[in-house]
C-alpha positions as CSV (number, residue, x, y, z in Angstrom):
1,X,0.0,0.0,0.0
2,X,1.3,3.5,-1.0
3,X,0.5,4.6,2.5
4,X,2.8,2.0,3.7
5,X,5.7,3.0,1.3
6,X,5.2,6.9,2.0
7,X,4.3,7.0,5.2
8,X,4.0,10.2,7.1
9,X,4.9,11.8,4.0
10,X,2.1,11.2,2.1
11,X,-0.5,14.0,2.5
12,X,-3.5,12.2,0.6
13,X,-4.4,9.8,-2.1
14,X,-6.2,10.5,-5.4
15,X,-8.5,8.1,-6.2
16,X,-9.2,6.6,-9.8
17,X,-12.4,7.5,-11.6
18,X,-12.6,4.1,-12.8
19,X,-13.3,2.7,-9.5
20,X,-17.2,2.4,-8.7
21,X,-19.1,3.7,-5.9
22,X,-18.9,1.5,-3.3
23,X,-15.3,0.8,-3.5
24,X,-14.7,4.6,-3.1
25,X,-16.7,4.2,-0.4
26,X,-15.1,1.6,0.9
27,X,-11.4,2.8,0.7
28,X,-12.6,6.4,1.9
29,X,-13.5,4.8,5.1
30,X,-10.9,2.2,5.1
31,X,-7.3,4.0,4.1
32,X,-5.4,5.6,6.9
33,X,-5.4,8.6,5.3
34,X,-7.4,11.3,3.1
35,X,-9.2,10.9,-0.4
36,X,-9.5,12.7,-3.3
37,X,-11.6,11.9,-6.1
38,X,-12.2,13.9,-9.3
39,X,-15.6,15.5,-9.4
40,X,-15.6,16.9,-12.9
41,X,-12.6,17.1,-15.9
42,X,-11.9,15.8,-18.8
43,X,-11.5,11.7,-19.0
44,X,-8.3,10.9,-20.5
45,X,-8.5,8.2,-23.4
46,X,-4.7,8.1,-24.5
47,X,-1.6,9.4,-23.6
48,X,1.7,9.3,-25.1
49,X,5.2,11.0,-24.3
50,X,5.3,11.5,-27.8
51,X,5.0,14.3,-30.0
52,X,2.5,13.2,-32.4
53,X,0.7,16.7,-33.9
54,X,4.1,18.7,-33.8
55,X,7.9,18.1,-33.8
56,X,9.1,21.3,-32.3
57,X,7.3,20.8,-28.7
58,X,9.5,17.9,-27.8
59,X,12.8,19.5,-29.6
60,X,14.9,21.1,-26.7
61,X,16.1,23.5,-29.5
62,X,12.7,24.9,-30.3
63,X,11.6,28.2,-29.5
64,X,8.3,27.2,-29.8
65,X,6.4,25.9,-26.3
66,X,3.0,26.9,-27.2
67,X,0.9,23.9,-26.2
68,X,-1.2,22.6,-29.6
69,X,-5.0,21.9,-29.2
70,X,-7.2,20.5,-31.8
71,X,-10.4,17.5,-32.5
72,X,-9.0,13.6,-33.4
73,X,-11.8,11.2,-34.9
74,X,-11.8,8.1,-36.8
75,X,-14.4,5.8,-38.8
76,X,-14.2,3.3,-35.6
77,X,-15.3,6.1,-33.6
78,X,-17.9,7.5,-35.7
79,X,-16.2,10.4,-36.6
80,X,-16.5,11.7,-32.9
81,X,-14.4,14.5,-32.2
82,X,-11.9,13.9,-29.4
83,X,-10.3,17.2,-27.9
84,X,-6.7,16.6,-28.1
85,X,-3.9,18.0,-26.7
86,X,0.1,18.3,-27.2
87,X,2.7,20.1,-24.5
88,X,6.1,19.7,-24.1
89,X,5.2,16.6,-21.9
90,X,3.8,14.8,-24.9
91,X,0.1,13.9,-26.2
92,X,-3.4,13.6,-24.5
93,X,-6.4,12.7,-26.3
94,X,-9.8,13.2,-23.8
95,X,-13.3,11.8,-24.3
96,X,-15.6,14.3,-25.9
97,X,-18.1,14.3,-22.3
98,X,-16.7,15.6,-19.1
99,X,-16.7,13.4,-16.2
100,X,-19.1,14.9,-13.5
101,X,-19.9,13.0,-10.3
102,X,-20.8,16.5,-8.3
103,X,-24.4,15.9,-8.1
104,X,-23.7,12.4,-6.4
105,X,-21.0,13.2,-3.5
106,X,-23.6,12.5,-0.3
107,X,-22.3,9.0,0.4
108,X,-19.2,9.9,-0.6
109,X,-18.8,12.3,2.4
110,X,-20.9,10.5,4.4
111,X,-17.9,8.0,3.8
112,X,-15.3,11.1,5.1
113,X,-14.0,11.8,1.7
114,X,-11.3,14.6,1.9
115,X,-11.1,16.3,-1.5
116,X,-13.1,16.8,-4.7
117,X,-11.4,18.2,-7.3
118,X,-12.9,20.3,-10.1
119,X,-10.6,20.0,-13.3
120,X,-11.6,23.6,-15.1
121,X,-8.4,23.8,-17.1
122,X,-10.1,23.0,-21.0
123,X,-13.1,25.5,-20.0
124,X,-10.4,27.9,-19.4
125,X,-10.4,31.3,-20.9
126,X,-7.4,33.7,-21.5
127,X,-5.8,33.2,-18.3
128,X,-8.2,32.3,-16.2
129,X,-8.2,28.4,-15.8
130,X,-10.9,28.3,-13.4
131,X,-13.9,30.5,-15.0
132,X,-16.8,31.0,-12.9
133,X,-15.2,28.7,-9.8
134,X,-17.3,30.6,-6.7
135,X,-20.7,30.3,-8.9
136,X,-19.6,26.2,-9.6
137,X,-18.5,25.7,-5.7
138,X,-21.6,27.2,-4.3
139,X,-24.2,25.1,-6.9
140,X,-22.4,22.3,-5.7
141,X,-24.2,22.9,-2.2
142,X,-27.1,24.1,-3.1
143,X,-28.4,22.8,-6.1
144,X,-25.8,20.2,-8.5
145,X,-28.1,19.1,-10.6
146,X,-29.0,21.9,-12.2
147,X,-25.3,22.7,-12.3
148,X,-24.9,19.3,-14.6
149,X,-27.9,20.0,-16.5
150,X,-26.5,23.2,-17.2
151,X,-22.6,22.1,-17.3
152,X,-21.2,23.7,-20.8
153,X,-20.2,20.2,-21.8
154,X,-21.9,17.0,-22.3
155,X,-21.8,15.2,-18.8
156,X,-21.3,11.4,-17.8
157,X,-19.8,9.2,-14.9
158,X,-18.8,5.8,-16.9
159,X,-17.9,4.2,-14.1
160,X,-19.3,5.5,-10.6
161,X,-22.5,3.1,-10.5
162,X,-20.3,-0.2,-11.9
163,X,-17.4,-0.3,-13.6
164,X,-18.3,-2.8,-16.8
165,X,-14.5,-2.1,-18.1
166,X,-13.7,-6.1,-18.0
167,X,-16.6,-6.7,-20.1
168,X,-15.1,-5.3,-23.0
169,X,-12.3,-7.7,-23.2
170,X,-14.2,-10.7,-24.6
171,X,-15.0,-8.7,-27.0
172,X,-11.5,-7.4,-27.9
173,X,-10.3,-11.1,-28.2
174,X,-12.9,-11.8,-30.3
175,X,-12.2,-9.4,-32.4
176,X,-8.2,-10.5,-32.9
177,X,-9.5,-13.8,-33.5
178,X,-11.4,-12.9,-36.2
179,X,-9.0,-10.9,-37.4
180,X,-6.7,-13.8,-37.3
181,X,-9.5,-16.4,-38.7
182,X,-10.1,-13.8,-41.8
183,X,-6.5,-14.0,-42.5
184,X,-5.7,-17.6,-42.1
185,X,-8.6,-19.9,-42.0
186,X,-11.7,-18.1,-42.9
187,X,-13.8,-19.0,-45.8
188,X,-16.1,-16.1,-46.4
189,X,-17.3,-12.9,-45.0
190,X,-20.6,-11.8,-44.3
191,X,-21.6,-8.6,-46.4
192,X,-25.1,-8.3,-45.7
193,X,-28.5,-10.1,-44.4
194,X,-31.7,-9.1,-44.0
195,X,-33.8,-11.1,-41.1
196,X,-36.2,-13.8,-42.0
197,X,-34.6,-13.8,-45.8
198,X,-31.1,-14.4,-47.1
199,X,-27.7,-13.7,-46.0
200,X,-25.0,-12.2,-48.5
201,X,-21.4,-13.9,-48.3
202,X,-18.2,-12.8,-50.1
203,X,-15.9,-15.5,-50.6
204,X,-12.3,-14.9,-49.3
205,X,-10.6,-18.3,-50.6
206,X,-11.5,-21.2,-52.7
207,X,-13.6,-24.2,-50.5
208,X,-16.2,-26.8,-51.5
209,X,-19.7,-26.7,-49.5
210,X,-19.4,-30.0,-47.8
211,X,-16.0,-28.7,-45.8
212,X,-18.2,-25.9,-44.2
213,X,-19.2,-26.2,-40.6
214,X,-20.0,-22.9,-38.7
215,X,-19.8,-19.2,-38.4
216,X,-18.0,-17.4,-36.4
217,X,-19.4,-13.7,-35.1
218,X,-18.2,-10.6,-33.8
219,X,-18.7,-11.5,-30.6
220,X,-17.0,-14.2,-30.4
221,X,-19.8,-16.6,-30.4
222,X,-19.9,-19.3,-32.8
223,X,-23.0,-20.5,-34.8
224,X,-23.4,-24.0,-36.5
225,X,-24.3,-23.8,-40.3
226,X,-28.2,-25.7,-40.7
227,X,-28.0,-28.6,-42.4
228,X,-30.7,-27.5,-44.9
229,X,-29.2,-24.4,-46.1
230,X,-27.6,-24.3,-49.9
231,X,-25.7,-21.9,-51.5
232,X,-26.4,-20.0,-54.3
233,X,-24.5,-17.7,-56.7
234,X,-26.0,-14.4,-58.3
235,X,-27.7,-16.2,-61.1
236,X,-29.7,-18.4,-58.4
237,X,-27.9,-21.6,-58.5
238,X,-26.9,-23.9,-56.3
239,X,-23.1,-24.4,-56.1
240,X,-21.0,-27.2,-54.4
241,X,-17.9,-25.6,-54.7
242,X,-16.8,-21.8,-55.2
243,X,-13.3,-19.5,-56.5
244,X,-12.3,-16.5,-54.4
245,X,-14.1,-13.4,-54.3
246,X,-17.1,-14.9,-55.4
247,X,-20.4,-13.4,-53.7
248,X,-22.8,-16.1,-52.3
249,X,-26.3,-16.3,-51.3
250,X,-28.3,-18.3,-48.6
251,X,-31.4,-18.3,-46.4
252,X,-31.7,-16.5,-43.5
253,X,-28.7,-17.9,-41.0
254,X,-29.9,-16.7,-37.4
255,X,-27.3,-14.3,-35.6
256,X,-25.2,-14.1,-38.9
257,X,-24.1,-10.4,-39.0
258,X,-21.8,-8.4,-41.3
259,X,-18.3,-9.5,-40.5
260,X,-19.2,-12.6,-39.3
261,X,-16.6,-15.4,-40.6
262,X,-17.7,-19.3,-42.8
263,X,-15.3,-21.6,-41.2
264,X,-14.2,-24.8,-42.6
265,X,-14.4,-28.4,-40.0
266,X,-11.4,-28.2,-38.0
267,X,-10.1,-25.4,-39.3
268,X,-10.0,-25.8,-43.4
């Protein structure tokens, strides 16, 4: 425990956001010493010593401190803007909602939590990093909610009620794998589907019907093929066998998605 390796010189310990409730709760009335927890800021999503918008920030050389600020999205993100920012101690990218637990601190000090601290820095104006702080600290007494209905930025707390972060990994893993499957092993790609009706494959590699045994999903979850299911090509007939990049039709497979993967028995 860091209050074990600091000792008396440790004046108070900040406390992740990504910790639920009851475990701040828990450690507020627990730990030998005071709490902090953040009560509004940004959330960072990624951080890297790294200058990755500008070279001259990092260059000891450079004349040129002047922290960088701009919006990062990508097609995996739906184009969501992500406030990003570069300094001379590398590259933060934030979530595009503010983390605000200020309308939810009664337990919390109930619990004896020490400090809450408001993160005003990217609302800053000019010089003045904390705008409007004596209007903020007294809404925070006498009325939060309206302060977070009202907060400049869209609000959330992602993981004060329960911290689902864990349930994400299956999902990551199944995503390598049928990253991995597409490369190596898999057959053909799902392009499209409409429920009750057909399924639209793409071919990825040459295979005969009668090696095909399931489907693999996004998820991870894998789905056997039914026995009475043919495949046709675009002219409507059945085929036994297929070339790559051929596009294949069949009934309505339940569960099969776009970017599910047609495996082969035992791998082929």
């Amino acid at each position: 425990c860091w209050c074990e390796i600091f000792s008396d010189s440790l004046e108070r310990l900040i406390l992740s956001i990504e910790l639920p409730e009851q475990k701040l709760i828990e450690y507020c009335q627990t730990l030998p010493i005071g709490c902090e927890v953040l009560g509004v800021g940004q959330i960072l999503l990624f951080y890297s010593p790294r200058s990755l918008l500008s070279q001259h920030l990092l260059d000891s050389e450079s004349q040129q401190k002047v922290p960088l600020q701009t919006t990062v999205s990508s097609e995996d993100s739906n184009n969501r803007a992500f406030p990003t920012l570069e300094t001379v101690h590398g590259t933060f990218m934030f979530l595009d909602k503010d983390q605000f637990i200020l309308d939810k601190l009664d337990r919390l000090q109930e619990a004896g939590l020490h400090t809450v601290c408001l993160d005003l820095r990217h609302l800053g104006k000019d010089a003045d990093v904390a705008v409007d702080i004596e209007q903020i600290c007294s809404q925070i007494l006498t009325d939060p909610i309206s302060l977070r209905k009202n907060w400049p930025r869209p609000t959330r707390s992602p993981f004060f009620n329960v911290n689902r972060t864990t349930s994400i990994f299956s999902r990551m893993k199944s995503k390598h794998k049928l990253i991995q499957y597409r490369q190596e092993v898999g057959l053909a790609e799902v392009l499209a589907g409409e429920s009750g009706n057909y399924v639209v494959f793409h071919s990825l590699r040459p295979f005969a019907v009668s090696q095909l045994e399931k489907i693999i999903v996004p998820t991870g979850e894998e789905i056997e093929i039914p026995e009475e299911i043919v495949f046709r090509n675009l002219n409507g007939q059945v085929i036994e066998s297929c070339d790559r990049e051929q596009i294949l039709i069949t009934d309505w497979i339940k569960k099969a998605m776009p970017g599910s993967l047609l495996l082969g028995k035992n791998g082929e």
